[in-house]
MIMI-459445 format. One record per residue (C-alpha): residue number from 1; z, x, y. Coordinates in pm, whole numbers, plus 50000, padded with zeros to 5 digits. Layout:
num:NUM | up:Z | east:X | north:Y;
...
# end
This chain:
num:1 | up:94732 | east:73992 | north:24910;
num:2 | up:94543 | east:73930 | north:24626;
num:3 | up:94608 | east:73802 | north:24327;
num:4 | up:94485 | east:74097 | north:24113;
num:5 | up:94416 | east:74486 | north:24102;
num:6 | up:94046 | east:74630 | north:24101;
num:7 | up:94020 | east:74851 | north:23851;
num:8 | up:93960 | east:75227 | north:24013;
num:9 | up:93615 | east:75275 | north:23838;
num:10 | up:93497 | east:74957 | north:23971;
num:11 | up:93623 | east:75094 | north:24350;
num:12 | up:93380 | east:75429 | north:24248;
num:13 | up:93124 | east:75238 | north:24146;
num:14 | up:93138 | east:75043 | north:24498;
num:15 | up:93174 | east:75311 | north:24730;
num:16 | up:92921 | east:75558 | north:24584;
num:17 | up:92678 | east:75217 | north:24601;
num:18 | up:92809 | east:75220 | north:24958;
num:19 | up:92712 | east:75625 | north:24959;
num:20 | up:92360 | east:75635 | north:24787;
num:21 | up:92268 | east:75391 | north:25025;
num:22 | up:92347 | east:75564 | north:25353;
num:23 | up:92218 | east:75872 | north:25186;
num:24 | up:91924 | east:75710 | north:25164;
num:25 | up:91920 | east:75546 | north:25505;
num:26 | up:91987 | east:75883 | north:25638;
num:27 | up:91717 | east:76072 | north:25466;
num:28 | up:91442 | east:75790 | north:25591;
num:29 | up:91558 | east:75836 | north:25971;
num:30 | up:91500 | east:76221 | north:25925;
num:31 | up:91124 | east:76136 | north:25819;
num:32 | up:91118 | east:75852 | north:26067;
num:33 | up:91155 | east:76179 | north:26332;
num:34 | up:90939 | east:76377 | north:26188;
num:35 | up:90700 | east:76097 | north:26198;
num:36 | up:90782 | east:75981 | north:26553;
num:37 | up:90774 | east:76415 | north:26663;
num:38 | up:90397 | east:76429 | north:26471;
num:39 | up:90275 | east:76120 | north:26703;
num:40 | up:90448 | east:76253 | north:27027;
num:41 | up:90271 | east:76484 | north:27338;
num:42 | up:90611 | east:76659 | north:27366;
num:43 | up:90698 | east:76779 | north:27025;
num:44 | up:91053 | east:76978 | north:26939;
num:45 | up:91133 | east:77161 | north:26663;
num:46 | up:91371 | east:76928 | north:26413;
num:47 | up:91734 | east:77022 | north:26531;
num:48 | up:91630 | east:76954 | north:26909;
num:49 | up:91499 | east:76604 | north:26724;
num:50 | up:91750 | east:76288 | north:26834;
num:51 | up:91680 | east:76050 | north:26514;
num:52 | up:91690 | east:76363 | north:26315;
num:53 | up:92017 | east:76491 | north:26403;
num:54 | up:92172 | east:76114 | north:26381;
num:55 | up:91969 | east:76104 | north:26019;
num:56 | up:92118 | east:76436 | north:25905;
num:57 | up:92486 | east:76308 | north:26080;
num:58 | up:92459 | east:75992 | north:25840;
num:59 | up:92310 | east:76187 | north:25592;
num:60 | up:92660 | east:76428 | north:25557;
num:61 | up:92882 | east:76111 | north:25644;
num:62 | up:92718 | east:75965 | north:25280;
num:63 | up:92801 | east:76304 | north:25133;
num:64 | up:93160 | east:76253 | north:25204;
num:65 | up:93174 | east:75918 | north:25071;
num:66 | up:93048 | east:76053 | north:24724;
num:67 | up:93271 | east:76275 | north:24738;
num:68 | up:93535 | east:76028 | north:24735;
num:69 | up:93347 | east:75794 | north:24466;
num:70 | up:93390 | east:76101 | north:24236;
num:71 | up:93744 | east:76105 | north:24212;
num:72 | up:93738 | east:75734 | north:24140;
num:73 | up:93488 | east:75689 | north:23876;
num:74 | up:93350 | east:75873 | north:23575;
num:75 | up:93048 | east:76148 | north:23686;
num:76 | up:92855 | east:75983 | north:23383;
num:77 | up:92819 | east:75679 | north:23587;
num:78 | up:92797 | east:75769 | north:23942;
num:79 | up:92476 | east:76028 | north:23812;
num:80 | up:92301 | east:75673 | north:23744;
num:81 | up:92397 | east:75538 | north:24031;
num:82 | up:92255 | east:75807 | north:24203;
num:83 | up:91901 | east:75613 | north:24160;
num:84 | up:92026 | east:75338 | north:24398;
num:85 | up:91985 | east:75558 | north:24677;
num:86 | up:91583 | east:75581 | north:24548;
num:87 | up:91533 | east:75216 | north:24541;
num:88 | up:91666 | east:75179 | north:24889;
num:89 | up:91509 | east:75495 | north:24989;
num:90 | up:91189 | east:75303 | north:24950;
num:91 | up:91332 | east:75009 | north:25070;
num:92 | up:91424 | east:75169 | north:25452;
num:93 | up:91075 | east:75324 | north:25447;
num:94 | up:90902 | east:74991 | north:25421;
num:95 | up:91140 | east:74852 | north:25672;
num:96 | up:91149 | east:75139 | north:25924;
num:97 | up:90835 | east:75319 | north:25871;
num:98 | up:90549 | east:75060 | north:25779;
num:99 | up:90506 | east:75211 | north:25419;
num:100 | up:90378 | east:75004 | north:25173;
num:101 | up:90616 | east:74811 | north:24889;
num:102 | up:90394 | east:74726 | north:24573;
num:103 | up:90453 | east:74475 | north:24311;
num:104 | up:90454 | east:74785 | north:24083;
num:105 | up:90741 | east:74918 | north:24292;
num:106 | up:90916 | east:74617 | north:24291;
num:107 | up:90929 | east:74585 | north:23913;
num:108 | up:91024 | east:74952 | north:23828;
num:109 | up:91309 | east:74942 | north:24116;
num:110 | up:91413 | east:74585 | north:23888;
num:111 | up:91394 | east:74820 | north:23610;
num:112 | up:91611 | east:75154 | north:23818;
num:113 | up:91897 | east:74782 | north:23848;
num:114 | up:91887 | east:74686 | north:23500;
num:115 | up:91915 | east:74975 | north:23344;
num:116 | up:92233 | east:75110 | north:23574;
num:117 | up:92374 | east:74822 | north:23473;
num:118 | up:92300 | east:74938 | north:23150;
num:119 | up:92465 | east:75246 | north:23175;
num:120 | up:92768 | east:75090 | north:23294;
num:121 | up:92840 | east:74865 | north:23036;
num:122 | up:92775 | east:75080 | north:22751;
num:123 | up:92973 | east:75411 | north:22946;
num:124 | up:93290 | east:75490 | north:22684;
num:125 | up:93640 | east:75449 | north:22802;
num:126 | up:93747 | east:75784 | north:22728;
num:127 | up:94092 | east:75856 | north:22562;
num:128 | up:94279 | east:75933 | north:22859;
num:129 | up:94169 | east:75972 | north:23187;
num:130 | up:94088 | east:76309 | north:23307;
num:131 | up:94285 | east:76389 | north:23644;
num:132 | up:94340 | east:76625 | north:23925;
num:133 | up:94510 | east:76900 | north:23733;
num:134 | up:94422 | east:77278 | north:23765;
num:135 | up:94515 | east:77380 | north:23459;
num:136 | up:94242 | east:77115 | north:23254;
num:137 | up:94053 | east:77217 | north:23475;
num:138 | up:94009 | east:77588 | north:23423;
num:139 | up:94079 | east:77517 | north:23045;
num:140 | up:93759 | east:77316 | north:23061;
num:141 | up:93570 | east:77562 | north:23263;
num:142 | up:93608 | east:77884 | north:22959;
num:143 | up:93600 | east:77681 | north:22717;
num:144 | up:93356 | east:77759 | north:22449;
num:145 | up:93146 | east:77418 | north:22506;
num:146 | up:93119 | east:77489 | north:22868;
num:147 | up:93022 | east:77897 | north:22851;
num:148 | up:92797 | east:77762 | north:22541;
num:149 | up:92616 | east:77546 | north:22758;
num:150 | up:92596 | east:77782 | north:23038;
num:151 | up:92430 | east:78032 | north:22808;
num:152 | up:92173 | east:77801 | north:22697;
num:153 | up:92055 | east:77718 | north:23020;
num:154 | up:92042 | east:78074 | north:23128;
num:155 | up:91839 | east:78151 | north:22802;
num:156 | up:91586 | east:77851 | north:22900;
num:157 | up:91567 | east:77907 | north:23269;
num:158 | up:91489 | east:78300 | north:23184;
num:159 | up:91209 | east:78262 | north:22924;
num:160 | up:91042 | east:77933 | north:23185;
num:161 | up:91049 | east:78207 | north:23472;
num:162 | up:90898 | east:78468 | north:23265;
num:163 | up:90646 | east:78239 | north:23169;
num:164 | up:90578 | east:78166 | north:23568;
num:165 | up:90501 | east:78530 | north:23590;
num:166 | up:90221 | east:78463 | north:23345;
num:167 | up:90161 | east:78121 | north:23478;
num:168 | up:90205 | east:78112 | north:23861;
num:169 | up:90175 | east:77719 | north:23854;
num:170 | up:90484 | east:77688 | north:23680;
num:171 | up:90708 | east:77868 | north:23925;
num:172 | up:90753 | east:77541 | north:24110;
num:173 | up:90846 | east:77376 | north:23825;
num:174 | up:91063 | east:77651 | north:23704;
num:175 | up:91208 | east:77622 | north:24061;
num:176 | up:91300 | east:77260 | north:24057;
num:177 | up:91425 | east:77291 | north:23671;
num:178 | up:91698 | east:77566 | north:23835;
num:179 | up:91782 | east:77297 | north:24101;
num:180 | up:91847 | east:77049 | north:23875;
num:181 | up:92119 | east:77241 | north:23653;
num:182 | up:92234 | east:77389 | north:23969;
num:183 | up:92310 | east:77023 | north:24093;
num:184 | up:92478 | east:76938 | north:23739;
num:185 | up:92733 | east:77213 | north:23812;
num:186 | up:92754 | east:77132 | north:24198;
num:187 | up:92839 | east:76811 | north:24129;
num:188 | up:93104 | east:76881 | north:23841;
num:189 | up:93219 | east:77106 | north:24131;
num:190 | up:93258 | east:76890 | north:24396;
num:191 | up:93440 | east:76631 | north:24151;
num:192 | up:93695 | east:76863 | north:24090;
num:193 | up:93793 | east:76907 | north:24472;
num:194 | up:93766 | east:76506 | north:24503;
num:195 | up:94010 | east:76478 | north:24185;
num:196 | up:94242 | east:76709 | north:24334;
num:197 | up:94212 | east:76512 | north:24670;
num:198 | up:94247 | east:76174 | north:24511;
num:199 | up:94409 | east:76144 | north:24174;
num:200 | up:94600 | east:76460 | north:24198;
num:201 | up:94820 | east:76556 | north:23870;
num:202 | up:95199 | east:76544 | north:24003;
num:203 | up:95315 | east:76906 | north:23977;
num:204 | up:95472 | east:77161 | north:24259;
num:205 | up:95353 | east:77346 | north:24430;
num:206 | up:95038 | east:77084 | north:24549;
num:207 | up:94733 | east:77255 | north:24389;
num:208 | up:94645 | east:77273 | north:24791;
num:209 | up:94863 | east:77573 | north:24780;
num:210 | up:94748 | east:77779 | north:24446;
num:211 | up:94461 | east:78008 | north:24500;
num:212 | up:94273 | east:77807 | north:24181;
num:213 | up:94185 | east:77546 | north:24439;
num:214 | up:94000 | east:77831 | north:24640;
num:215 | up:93773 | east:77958 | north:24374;
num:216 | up:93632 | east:77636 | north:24323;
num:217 | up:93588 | east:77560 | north:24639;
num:218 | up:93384 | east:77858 | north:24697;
num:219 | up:93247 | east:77804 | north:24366;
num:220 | up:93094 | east:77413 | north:24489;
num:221 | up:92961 | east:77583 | north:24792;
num:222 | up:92769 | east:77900 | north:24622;
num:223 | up:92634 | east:77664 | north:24390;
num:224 | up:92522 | east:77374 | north:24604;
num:225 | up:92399 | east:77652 | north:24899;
num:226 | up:92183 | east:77774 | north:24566;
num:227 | up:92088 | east:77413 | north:24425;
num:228 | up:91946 | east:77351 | north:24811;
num:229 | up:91752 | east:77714 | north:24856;
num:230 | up:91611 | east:77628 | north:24487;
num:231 | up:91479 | east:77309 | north:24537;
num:232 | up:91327 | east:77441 | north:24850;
num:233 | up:91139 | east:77743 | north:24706;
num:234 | up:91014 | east:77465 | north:24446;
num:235 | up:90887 | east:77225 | north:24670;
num:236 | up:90727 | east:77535 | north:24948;
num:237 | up:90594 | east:77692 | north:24621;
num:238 | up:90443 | east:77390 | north:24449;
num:239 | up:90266 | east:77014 | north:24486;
num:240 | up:90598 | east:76760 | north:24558;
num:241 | up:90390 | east:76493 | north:24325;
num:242 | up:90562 | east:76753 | north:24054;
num:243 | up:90820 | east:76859 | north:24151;
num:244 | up:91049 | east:76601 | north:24291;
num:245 | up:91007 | east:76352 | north:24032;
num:246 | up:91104 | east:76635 | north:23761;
num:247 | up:91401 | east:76772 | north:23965;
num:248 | up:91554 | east:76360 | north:24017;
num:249 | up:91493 | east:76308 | north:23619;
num:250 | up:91626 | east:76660 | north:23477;
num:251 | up:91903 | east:76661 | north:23747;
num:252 | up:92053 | east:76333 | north:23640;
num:253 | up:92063 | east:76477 | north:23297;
num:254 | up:92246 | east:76764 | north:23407;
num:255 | up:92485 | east:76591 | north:23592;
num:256 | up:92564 | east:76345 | north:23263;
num:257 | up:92586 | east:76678 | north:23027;
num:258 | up:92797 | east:76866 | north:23272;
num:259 | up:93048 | east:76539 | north:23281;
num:260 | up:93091 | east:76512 | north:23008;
num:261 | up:93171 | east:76889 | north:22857;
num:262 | up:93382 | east:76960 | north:23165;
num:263 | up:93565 | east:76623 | north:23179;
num:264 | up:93528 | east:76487 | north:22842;
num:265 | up:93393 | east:76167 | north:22968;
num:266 | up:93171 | east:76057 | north:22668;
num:267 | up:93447 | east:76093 | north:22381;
num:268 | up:93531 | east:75732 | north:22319;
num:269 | up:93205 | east:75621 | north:22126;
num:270 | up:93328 | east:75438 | north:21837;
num:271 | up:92976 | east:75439 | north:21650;
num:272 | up:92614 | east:75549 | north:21631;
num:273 | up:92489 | east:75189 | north:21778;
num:274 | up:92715 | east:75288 | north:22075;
num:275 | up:92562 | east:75612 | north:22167;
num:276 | up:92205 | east:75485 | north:22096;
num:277 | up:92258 | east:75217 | north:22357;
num:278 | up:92418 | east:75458 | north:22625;
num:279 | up:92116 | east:75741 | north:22592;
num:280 | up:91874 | east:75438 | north:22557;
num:281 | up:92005 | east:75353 | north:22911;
num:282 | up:92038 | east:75684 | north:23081;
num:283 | up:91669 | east:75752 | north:22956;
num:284 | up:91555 | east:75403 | north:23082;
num:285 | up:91685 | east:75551 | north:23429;
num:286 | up:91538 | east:75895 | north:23443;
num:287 | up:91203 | east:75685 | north:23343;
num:288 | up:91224 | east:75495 | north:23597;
num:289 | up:91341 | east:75731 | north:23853;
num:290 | up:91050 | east:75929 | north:23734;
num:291 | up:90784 | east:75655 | north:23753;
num:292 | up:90910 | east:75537 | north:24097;
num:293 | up:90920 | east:75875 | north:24280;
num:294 | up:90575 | east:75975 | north:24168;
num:295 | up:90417 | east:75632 | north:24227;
num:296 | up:90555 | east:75656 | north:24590;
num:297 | up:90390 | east:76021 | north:24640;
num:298 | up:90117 | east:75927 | north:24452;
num:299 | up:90063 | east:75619 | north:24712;
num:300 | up:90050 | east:75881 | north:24976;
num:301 | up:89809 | east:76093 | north:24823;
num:302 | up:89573 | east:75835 | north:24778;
num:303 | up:89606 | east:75690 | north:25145;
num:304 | up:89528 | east:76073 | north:25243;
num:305 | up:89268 | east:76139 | north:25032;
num:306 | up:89098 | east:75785 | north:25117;
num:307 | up:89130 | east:75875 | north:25502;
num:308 | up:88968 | east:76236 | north:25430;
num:309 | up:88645 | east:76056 | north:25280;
num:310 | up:88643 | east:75832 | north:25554;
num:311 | up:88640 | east:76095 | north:25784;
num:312 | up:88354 | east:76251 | north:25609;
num:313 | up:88158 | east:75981 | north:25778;
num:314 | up:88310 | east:75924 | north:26103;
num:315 | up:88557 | east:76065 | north:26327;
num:316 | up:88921 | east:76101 | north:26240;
num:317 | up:89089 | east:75768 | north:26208;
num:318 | up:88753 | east:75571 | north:26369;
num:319 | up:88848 | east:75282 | north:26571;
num:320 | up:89218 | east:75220 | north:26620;
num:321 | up:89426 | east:74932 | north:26616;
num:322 | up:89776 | east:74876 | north:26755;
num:323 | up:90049 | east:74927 | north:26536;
num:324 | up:90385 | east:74749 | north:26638;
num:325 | up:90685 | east:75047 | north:26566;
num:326 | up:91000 | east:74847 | north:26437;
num:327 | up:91227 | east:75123 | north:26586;
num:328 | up:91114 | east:75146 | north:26912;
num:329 | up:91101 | east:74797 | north:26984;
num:330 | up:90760 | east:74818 | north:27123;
num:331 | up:90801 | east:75083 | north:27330;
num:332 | up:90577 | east:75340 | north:27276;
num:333 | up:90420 | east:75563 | north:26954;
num:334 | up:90092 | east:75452 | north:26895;
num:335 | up:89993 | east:75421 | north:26507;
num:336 | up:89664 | east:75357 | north:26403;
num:337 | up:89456 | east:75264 | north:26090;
num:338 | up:89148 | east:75343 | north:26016;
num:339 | up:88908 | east:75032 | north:25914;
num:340 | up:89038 | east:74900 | north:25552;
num:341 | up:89303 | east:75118 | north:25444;
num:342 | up:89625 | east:75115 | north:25539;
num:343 | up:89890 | east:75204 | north:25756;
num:344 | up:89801 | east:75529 | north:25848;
num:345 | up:90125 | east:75765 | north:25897;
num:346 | up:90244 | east:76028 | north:26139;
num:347 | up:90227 | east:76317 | north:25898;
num:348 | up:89834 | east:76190 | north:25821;
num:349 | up:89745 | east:76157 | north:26187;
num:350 | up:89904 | east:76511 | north:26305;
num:351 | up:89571 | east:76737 | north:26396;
num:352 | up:89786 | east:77070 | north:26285;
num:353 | up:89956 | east:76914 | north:25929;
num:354 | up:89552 | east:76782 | north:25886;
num:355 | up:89442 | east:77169 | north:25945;
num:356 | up:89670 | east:77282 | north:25704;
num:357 | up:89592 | east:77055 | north:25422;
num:358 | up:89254 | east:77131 | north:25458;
num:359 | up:89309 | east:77453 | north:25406;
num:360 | up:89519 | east:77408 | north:25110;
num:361 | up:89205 | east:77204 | north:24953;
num:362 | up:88949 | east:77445 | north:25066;
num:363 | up:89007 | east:77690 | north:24763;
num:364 | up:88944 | east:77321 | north:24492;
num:365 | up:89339 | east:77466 | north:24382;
num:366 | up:89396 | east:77073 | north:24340;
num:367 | up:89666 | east:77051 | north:24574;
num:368 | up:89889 | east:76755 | north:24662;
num:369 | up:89870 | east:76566 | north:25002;
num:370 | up:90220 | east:76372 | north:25071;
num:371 | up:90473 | east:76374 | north:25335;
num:372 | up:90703 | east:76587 | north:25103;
num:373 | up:90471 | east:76853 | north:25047;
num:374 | up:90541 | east:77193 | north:25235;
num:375 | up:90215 | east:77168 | north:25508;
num:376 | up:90327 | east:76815 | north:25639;
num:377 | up:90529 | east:76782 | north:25973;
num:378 | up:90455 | east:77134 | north:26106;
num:379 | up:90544 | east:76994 | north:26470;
num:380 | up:90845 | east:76974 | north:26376;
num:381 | up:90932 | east:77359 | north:26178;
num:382 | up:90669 | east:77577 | north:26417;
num:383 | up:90575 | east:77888 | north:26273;
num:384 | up:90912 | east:77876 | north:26012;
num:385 | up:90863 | east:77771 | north:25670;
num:386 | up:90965 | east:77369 | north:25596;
num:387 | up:91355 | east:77320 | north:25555;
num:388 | up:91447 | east:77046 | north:25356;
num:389 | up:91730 | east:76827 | north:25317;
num:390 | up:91879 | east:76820 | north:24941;
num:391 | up:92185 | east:76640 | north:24861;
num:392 | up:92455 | east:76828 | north:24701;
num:393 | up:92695 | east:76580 | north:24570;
num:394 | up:92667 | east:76269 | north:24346;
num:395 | up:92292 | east:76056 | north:24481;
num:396 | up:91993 | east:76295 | north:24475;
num:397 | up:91791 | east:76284 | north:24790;
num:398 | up:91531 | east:76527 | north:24954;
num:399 | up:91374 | east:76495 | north:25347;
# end
C-alpha cells in the first residue's frame, strides 16, 4: 500500500492522457487502412477493412476511457488535454505511416506541453466540488446562464448561416463552427452520465432509476450523433486546411465555456492576475492546436501539389524506389517516391482520389489537396460520400 492518496483530479488527468492517446493511436490505424486499401489490387469498402475496424475498436475503447476521466477531473482541464491526443496523433503517423516530423512540429507540439501544463496549474479549485447529483444538474441546465448562453450561440450560428447563403464558401466554416458548440454541449453531456457513474451524490432511489438520467442520456446521444453529421457536412462541403483546425480551436473553447456555466468550474479565481494567466494558457493551446493541425495539412498539400508539377513533366510518380512499410514487416505494399520529394502517400498515389482532385482544381476554385479532404481514399467509400470519424467525448479527433 502506499504511503499516500492521489488526489482524484490528478487520476483524471492520467487516464484521459491514457485516452487522448489511444484516441489518437486509433484514428492513425484507420488512415493507416485507408492508406494500405488505396495501395492494394483488392480494395474493400472501409467496414470490410481489418486495421480499420481494429482502429475504430480502439478508437471507441479511448472513448470510454474519457468518459471515465470526466467524472474524475474538472472538464476545464481535460478540454486542454484534449490536444495531447494531436501531438501524438502526429507522433503515430510518423511512426506508422512514414509522414514527415519537422523541427517546426516539434517546437509547437513543445509548445501544445507547456502550455497544458499551463492550464493545469493556473485551473481554480472551485468552492466545492460539483458531483453526481440530478437535481444540480437540471438546476444548472435552466438556469439563466446556461439558456443565456444557448441563445447566443443560436443567434451567432443563425446570422453565420445566413451569411453562407450569400457566401457559399462559408458554409463549411459555418458547418464546423456548429460542430464545435455541438461538442461543448456533448461533452458537458457525457460528463454528467460519467458523474453519475463515478462520483454519484448519495441519495435513494440511485439516479439509475429516475427517468432524469434518461433524458440526458438521450440528450448526449442527439447531440453528439449531430456534433458528428456537422463536422462531416463541414469537412464534404469545404477545404479540411479550414476547417479542422477551426473546429479543434473553437471546440476547445466550447468545451471550457460549457464547464464552466454548467458545473461552475472556474469560480475560485481570487484575482484579475489569476484569470489573465488561465485564458493566457487556454489561448496558448487553441494557438497551438491551431498552428499544428494546419501545418500538418498544409505539409500534405504541398507534397501534392509538388508531385502534380512533377507530373507535368513526366509520368506519375517517375521512377520508384522501395519503401520499407513499418506495419507489415516487409511484407508487401509497395510505396514509392518520386525523385526529390518525399514520401509519397497512399491517398497521393491512388489513380481514382488523383482523378478526383483534378477535377476539384480544374474549375482554379483553389481547392485543398490533403488526406482529410472529402475526394481522398475513394477506394475505400465507393460511390457513398466520405464518412468520418469525430470524437464525441473529451480529446477531439477526426479520420
Amino acid at each position: 500500500m502506499l504511503g499516500f492518496e492521489i488526489p482524484q483530479t490528478l487520476c483524471g488527468v492520467l487516464v484521459c492522457l491514457i485516452g487522448s492517446t489511444f484516441t489518437a493511436f486509433g484514428l492513425v490505424l484507420q488512415k493507416y487502412s485507408h492508406e494500405q486499401n488505396a495501395l492494394s489490387t483488392t480494395r474493400k469498402l472501409y467496414y470490410r477493412q481489418g486495421w480499420w475496424l481494429l482502429g475504430f475498436a480502439v478508437f471507441i475503447l479511448a472513448q470510454v476511457v474519457n468518459l471515465v476521466a470526466m467524472g474524475m477531473a474538472p472538464q476545464v482541464v481535460l478540454s486542454c488535454l484534449g490536444a495531447w491526443s494531436l501531438v501524438f496523433n502526429a507522433i503515430f503517423a510518423w511512426l506508422l505511416l512514414g509522414e514527415d516530423l519537422s523541427v517546426t512540429e516539434g517546437v509547437i507540439m513543445a509548445g501544445v506541453v507547456a502550455s497544458v501544463v499551463g492550464v493545469i496549474i493556473t485551473t481554480p479549485v472551485a468552492d466545492g466540488q460539483f458531483r453526481g447529483n440530478l437535481e444540480d444538474m437540471f438546476t444548472s441546465f435552466t438556469s439563466p446562464g446556461f439558456l443565456a448562453m444557448l441563445a447566443v450561440s443560436f443567434l451567432l450560428l443563425l446570422g453565420f448561416f445566413a451569411m453562407a447563403c450569400t457566401l457559399p464558401s462559408l458554409k463549411p466554416i459555418a458547418w464546423a463552427t456548429l460542430a464545435a458548440a455541438l461538442s461543448g454541449c456533448s461533452v458537458t453531456s457525457f460528463k454528467c452520465l460519467s458523474l453519475l457513474a463515478i462520483d454519484p451524490y448519495p441519495v435513494r432511489p440511485s439516479p439509475w432509476l429516475q427517468p432524469q438520467t434518461y433524458v440526458i442520456v438521450v440528450a448526449a446521444g442527439i447531440v453528439g450523433l449531430c456534433n458528428v453529421h456537422a463536422m462531416n457536412k463541414g469537412l464534404r462541403d469545404g477545404q479540411a486546411l479550414i476547417v479542422v483546425p477551426i473546429y479543434y480551436a473553437l471546440g476547445m473553447l466550447a468545451q471550457i465555456l460549457t464547464g464552466h456555466v454548467v458545473f461552475h468550474e472556474l469560480r475560485g479565481f481570487t484575482g484579475a492576475l489569476e484569470v489573465v494567466e488561465f485564458w493566457g494558457a487556454c489561448m496558448m493551446v487553441m494557438a497551438c492546436i491551431f498552428m499544428l493541425t494546419r501545418l500538418k495539412l498544409a505539409a500534405e498539400q504541398e507534397l501534392a501539389l509538388t508531385e502534380v508539377a512533377a507530373n507535368e513533366k513526366a509520368p506519375l510518380l517517375g521512377p520508384a524506389h522501395e519503401h520499407s512499410d513499418p506495419m507489415t514487416a516487409g511484407s508487401q505494399v509497395p510505396r514509392t517516391r518520386s525523385p526529390g520529394v518525399p514520401l509519397t502517400p497512399g491517398w497521393l498515389q491512388s489513380t481514382m482520389t488523383r482523378a478526383r482532385f483534378r477535377r476539384s482544381f480544374s474549375a482554379e476554385s483553389g481547392a485543398s489537396m490533403c488526406s482529410l479532404d472529402s475526394e481522398a481514399y475513394p477506394e475505400s467509400f465507393g460511390e457513398e460520400p466520405r464518412m468520418y470519424t469525430v470524437s464525441m467525448m473529451g480529446p477531439m479527433g477526426i479520420a
